[in-house]
C-alpha positions in Angstrom: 21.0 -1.3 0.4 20.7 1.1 3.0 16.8 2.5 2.5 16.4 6.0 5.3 13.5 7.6 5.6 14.2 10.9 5.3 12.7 14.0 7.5 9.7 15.7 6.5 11.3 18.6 6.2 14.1 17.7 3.4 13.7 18.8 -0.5 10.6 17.3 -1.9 9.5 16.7 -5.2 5.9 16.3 -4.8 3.3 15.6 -2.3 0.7 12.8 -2.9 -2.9 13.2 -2.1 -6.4 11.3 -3.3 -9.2 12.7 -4.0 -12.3 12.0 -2.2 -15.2 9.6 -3.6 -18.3 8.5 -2.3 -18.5 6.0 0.4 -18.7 5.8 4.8 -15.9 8.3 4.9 -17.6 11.1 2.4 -21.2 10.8 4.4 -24.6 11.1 3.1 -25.8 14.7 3.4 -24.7 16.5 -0.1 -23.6 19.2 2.7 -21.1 17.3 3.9 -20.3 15.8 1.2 -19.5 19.0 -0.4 -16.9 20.5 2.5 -15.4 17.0 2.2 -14.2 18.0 -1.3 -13.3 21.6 -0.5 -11.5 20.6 2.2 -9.2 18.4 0.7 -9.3 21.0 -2.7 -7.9 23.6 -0.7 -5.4 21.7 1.2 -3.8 20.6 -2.5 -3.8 24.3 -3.9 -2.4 25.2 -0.6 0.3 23.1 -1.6 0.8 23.6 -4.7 1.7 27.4 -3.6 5.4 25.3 -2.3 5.4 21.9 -4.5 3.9 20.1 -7.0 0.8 18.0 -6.2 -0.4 14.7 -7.7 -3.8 14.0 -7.0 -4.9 10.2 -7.1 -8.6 10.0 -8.4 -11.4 7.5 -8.6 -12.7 7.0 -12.3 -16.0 8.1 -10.9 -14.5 11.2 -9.5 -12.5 12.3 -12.3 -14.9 15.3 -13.9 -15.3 16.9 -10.7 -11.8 16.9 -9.9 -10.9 18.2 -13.2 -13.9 21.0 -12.5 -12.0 21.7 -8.8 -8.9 21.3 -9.1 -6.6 24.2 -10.3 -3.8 23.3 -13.4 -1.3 23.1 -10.7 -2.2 20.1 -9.3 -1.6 16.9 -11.4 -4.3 14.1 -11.8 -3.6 10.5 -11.9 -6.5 7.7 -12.6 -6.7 5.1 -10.0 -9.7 3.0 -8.2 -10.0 4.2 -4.8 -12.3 3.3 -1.6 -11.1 5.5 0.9 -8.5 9.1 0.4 -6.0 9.4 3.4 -2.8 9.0 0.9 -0.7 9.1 4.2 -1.7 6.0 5.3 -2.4 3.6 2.5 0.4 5.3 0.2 4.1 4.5 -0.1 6.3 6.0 2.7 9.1 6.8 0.2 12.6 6.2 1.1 16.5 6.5 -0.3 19.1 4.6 -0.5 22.3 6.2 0.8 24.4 3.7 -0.3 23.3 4.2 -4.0 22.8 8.5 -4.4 19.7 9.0 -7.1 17.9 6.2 -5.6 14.5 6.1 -4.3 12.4 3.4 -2.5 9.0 3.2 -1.6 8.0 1.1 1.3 4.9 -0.5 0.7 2.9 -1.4 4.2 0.1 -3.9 4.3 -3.2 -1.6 4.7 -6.5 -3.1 6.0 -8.3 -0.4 7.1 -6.8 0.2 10.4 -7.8 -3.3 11.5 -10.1 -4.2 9.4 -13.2 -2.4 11.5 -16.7 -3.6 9.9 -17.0 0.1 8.1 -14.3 0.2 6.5 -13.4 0.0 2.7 -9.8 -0.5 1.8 -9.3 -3.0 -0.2 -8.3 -0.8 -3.5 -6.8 1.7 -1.5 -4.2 -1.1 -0.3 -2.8 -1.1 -3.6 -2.0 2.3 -3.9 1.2 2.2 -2.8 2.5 -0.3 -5.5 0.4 2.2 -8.4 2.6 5.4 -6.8 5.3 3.4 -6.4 5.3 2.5 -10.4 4.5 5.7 -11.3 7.5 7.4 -10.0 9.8 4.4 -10.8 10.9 3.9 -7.4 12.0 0.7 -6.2 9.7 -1.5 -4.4 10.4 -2.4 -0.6 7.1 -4.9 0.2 6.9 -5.0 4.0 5.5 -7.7 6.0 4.1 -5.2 8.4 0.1 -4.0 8.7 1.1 -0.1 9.1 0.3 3.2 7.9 2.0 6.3 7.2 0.2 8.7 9.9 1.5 5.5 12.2 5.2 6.9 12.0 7.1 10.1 12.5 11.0 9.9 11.7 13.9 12.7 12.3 15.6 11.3 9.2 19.0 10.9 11.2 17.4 7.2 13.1 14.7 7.8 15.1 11.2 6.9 14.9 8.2 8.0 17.0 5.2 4.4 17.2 2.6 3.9 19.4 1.8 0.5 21.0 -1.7 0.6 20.2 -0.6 1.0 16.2 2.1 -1.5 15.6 0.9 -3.8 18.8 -2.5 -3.7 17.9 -3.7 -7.6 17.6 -6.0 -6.5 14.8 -3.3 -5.0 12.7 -0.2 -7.7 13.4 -1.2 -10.0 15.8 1.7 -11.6 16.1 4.5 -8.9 16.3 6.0 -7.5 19.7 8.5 -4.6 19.9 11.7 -5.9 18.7 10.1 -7.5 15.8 8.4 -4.8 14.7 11.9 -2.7 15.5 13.5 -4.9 12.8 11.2 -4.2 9.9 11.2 -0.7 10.7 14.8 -0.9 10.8 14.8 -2.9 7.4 12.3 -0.6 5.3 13.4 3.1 7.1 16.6 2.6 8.6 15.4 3.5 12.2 17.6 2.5 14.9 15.8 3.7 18.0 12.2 3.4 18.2 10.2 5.5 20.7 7.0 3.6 21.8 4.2 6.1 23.5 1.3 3.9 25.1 -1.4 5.4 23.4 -2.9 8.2 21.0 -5.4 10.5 21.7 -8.9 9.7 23.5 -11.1 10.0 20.2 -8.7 8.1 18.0 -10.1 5.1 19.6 -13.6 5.8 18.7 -15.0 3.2 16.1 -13.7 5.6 12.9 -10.6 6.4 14.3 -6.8 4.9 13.7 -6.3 3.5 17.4 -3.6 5.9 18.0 -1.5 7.6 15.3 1.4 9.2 16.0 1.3 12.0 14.0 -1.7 13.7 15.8 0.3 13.2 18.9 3.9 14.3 18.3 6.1 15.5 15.7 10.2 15.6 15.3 10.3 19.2 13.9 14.4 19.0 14.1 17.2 16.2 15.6 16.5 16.5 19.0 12.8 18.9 19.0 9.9 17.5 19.6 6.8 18.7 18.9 3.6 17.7 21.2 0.1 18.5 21.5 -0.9 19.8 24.6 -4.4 19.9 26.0 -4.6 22.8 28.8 -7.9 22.2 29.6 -8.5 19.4 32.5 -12.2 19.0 31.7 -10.8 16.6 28.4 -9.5 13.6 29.1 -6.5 14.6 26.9 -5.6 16.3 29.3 -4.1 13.6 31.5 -2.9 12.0 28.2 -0.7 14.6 27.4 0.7 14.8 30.7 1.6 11.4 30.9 3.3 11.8 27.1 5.1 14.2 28.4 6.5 12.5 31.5 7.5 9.6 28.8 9.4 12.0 26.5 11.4 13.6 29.1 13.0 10.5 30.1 13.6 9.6 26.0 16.9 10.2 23.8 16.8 10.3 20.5 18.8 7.7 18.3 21.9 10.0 18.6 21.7 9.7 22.1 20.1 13.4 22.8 17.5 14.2 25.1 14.5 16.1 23.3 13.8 19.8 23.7 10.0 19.3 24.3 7.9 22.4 22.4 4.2 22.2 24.0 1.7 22.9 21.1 -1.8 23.8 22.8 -5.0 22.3 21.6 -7.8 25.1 20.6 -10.4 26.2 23.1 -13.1 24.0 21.7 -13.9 20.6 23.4 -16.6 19.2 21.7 -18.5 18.6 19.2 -21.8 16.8 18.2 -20.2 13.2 19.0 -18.2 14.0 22.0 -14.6 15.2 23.0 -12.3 16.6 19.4 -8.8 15.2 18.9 -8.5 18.6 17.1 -4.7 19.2 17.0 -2.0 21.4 15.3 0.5 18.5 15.9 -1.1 17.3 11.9 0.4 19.9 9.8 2.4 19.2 7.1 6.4 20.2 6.3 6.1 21.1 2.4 9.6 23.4 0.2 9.6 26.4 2.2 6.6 26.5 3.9 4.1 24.8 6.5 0.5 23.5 5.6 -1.4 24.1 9.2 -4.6 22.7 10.5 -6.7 25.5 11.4 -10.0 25.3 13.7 -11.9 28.7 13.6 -10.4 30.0 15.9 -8.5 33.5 15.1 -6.5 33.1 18.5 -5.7 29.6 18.7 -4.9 29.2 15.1 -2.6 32.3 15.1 -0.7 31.1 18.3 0.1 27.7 16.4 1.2 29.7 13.8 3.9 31.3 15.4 4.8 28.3 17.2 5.3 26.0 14.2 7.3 29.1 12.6 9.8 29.3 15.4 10.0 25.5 15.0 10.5 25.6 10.8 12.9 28.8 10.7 12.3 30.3 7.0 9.5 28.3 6.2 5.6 30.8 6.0 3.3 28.8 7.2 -0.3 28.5 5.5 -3.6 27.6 7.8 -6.0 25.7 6.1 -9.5 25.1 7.6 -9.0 21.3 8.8 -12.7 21.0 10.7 -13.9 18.9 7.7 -11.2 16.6 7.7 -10.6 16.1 11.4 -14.9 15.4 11.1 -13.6 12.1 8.9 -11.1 10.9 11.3 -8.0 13.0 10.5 -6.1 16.3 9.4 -3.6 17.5 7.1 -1.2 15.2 7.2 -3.4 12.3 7.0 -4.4 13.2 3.7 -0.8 14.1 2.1 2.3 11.8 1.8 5.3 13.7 0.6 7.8 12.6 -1.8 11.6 13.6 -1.4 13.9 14.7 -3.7 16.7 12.3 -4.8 19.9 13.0 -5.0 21.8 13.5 -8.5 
């Protein structure tokens, strides 16, 4: 067997998402409640204008996702605690070695280390339900990851985060060439490029202790896509920077050094608990077309727009108001897990 993670932005047959239920994540106030489940209803039938979507849904969820959801997106029955699909989902995978093939790499999921808050104990078997309903082959890792953990450029390379994979909460006992090997094992990765860290409120008490895919993005072999935070008064500011210094000093697993494409943060710093992680970095690569975080703002959200266009030639990229979802402790591609086409 030769399992490869494919790019994001190869044929897929689906995307993946869940459907929000009540718990820590949804909140308390029926206003919030309410933009929770337009936000991730409009990110599906965003979608589903490129690809069909499957919709995972709690049994206590089911009539009002039936009432929300359009006929374009499918709904499957499934106990659920918490709804970021990219993280407690398979990261699907085929087998080049056996064309019409594919795998689905099933990560151990607590929660993003177990915090006190969180649910996730049905959510962690999510990725063996998807994995069964798609008839894909099983790949059970040994590894405490998640999806929005990872970004590959299909031809090797992967993008991981020492505070992710490192973090004692999630594999205590692993180091870099350990982890290396699984990823190696359930991806085919071959170079691994370890940042230090994430983004300042991704270390906040609800937040994933660094994913990558807020951070930096392979749009292409050999582009690199990173948020940039042009304003020094956040500390991301200095984070970026220091990203960036790592990057420029990185080849890819083919041995190239990576055109770096700055992607700039929007205007606003703040909100009512302290300094955003909002970021255009967390968009999602969908059949002809681009699913983009948007923030509010006309300017900001229009410049991203042309910048992840020049980076997806032929691809019309779609902004979806994302201020809900980054209010939860992610974006767009947190809440989506694609599924590639296999080969016939």
């Amino acid at each position: 067997m030769a399992w490869r993670m494919p790019s994001e932005t190869a044929p897929h047959d689906r995307t993946w998402m869940a459907f929000p239920r009540a718990g820590q994540t949804l909140g308390d106030e029926t206003a919030e409640q309410e933009e929770c489940y337009a936000a991730w209803t409009a990110t599906a039938h965003a979608i589903a204008e490129f690809e069909p979507v499957t919709m995972v849904v709690d049994p206590s969820e089911i009539d009002r996702a039936r009432r929300m959801l359009s006929g374009d997106v499918e709904i499957v029955e499934a106990p659920l605690d918490e709804f970021w699909m990219r993280d407690f989902g398979p990261t699907f995978v085929l087998d080049d070695e056996r064309p019409g093939v594919l795998g689905a790499v099933d990560w151990i999921f607590n929660g993003w280390g177990a915090p006190e808050w969180a649910e996730w104990r049905l959510s962690a078997d999510i990725g063996r339900f998807v994995s069964a309903e798609v008839g894909a082959e099983l790949i059970s890792s040994v590894l405490v990851n998640e999806g929005g953990g990872i970004h590959v450029d299909g031809e090797g390379t992967v993008l991981v985060t020492d505070t992710v994979q490192l973090d004692p909460r999630r594999n205590p006992y692993a180091d870099r060439a350990r982890v290396e090997a699984e990823l190696a094992r359930t991806i085919g990765t071959t170079k691994a490029i370890w940042l230090p860290r994430g983004l300042t409120r991704d270390y906040d008490d609800f937040g994933t202790n660094g994913h990558v895919d807020i951070v930096a993005t392979i749009a292409s072999p050999g582009r690199l896509l990173l948020h940039h935070q042009p304003d020094a008064a956040h500390p991301d500011h200095e984070v970026t920077r220091e990203l960036r210094a790592l990057l420029e000093n990185e080849v890819d697993a083919a041995g190239r050094a990576f055109e770096i494409i700055d992607v700039p943060a929007p205007a606003t710093l703040r909100d009512h608990e302290g300094f955003v992680d909002w970021s255009y970095i967390n968009h999602l690569v969908v059949n002809e077309g681009v699913i983009a975080c948007g923030f509010g703002e006309e300017e900001a959200d229009a410049a991203a727009r042309s910048i992840l266009s020049e980076a997806y030639p032929g691809r019309r990229v779609v902004t979806v108001d994302a201020r809900p979802i980054f209010a939860r402790g992610g974006g767009i591609h947190c809440i989506t897990q694609q599924q590639p086409t296999v080969a016939s």
